[in-house]
C-alpha positions in Angstrom: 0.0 0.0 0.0 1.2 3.2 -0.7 2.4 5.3 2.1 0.3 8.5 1.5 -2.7 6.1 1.4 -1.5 4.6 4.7 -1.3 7.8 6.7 -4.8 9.4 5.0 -6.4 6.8 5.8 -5.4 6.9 9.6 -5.3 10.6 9.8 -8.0 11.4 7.5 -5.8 14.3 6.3 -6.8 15.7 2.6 -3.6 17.8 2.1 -1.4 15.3 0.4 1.5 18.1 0.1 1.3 17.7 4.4 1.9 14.4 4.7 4.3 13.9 2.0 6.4 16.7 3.7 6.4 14.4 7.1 7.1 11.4 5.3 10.1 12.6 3.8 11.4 14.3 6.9 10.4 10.9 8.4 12.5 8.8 5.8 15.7 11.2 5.9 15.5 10.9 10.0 15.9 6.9 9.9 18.4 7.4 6.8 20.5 9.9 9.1 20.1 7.9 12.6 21.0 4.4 10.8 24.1 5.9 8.7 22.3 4.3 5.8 21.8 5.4 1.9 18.8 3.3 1.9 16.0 2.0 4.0 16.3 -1.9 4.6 13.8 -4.3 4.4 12.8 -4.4 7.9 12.5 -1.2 8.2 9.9 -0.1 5.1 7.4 0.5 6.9 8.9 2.7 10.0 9.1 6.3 8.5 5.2 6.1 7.9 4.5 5.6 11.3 7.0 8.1 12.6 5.2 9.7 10.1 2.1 9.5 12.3 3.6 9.7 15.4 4.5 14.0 13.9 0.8 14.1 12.7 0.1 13.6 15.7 1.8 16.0 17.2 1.6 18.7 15.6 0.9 22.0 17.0 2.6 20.8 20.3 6.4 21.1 19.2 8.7 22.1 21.9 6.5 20.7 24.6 7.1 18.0 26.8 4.0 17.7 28.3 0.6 19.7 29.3 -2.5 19.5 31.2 -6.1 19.9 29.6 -9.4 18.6 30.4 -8.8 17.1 34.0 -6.2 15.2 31.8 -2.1 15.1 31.8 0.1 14.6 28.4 4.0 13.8 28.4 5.6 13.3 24.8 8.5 11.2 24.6 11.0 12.0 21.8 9.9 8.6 20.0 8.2 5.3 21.1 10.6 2.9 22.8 9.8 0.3 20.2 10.5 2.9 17.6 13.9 3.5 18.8 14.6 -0.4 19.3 13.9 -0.6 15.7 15.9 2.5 14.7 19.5 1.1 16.9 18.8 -2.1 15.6 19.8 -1.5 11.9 22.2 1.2 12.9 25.7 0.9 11.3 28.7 1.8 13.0 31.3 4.8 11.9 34.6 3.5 11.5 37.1 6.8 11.1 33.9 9.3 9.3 33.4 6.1 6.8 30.0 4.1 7.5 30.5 0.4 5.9 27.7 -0.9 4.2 26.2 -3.5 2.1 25.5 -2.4 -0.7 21.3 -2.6 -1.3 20.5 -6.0 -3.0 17.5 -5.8 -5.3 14.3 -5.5 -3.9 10.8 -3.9 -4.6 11.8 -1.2 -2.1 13.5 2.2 -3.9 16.3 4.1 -2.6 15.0 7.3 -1.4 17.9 9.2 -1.6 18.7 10.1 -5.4 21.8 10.0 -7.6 22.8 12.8 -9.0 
C-alpha cells in the first residue's frame, strides 16, 4: 500500500502536500540515525509511522508535556519500540566512513537520489 494512502487513511488528512512533507522528513530521520543510503527491508514501513507519530503531534512542538481537560500529556521523543527498531539497523562509523552493504534488489527504492 502506498504510504500517502497509509497515513490518509489513519489521519483522514486531505492535504497530500502535508503528509508527503512528514514522510520525507520521516525517511531522511531513519536514513541519518541508521548511517544508511537506503531504508532496509525491515524497516519499510517505519518512517510512515514516525510519520504518524509527527501528525500527531503537531501543533505541540517544543512541549514536553501539558494538562487539559482534567487530563495530563507527556511526549517522549519517539516510542521505545520505535527506537529499538531505529539502533537495531544502525551501522557503525569507523574513522567518518560508515560500511555498508550495498542494497541488494528488492521492490523497495532508494530514497535518496543519484545525482
Amino acid at each position: 500500500m502506498d504510504d500517502i494512502i497509509w497515513l490518509k487513511q489513519r489521519t483522514e488528512e486531505t492535504d497530500a502536500d502535508l503528509l508527503t512533507s512528514l514522510l520525507e522528513d520521516a525517511k531522511s530521520f531513519v536514513l541519518l540515525e541508521t548511517n544508511r543510503t537506503y531504508i532496509p527491508e525491515k524497516l519499510a514501513g517505519l518512517p510512515r509511522r514516525i510519520a504518524l507519530i509527527d501528525y500527531n503531534r503537531l501543533g505541540t512542538e517544543g512541549e514536553k508535556g501539558r494538562t487539559e481537560g482534567g487530563g495530563s500529556y507527556t511526549f517522549d521523543d519517539l516510542p521505545e519500540s520505535v527506537q529499538r527498531q531505529i539502533r537495531s539497523a544502525r551501522i557503525a562509523r569507523c574513522g567518518g566512513h560508515a560500511f555498508e552493504k550495498k542494497q541488494e534488489d528488492t521492490n523497495i527504492p532508494s530514497p535518496v537520489k543519484s545525482g
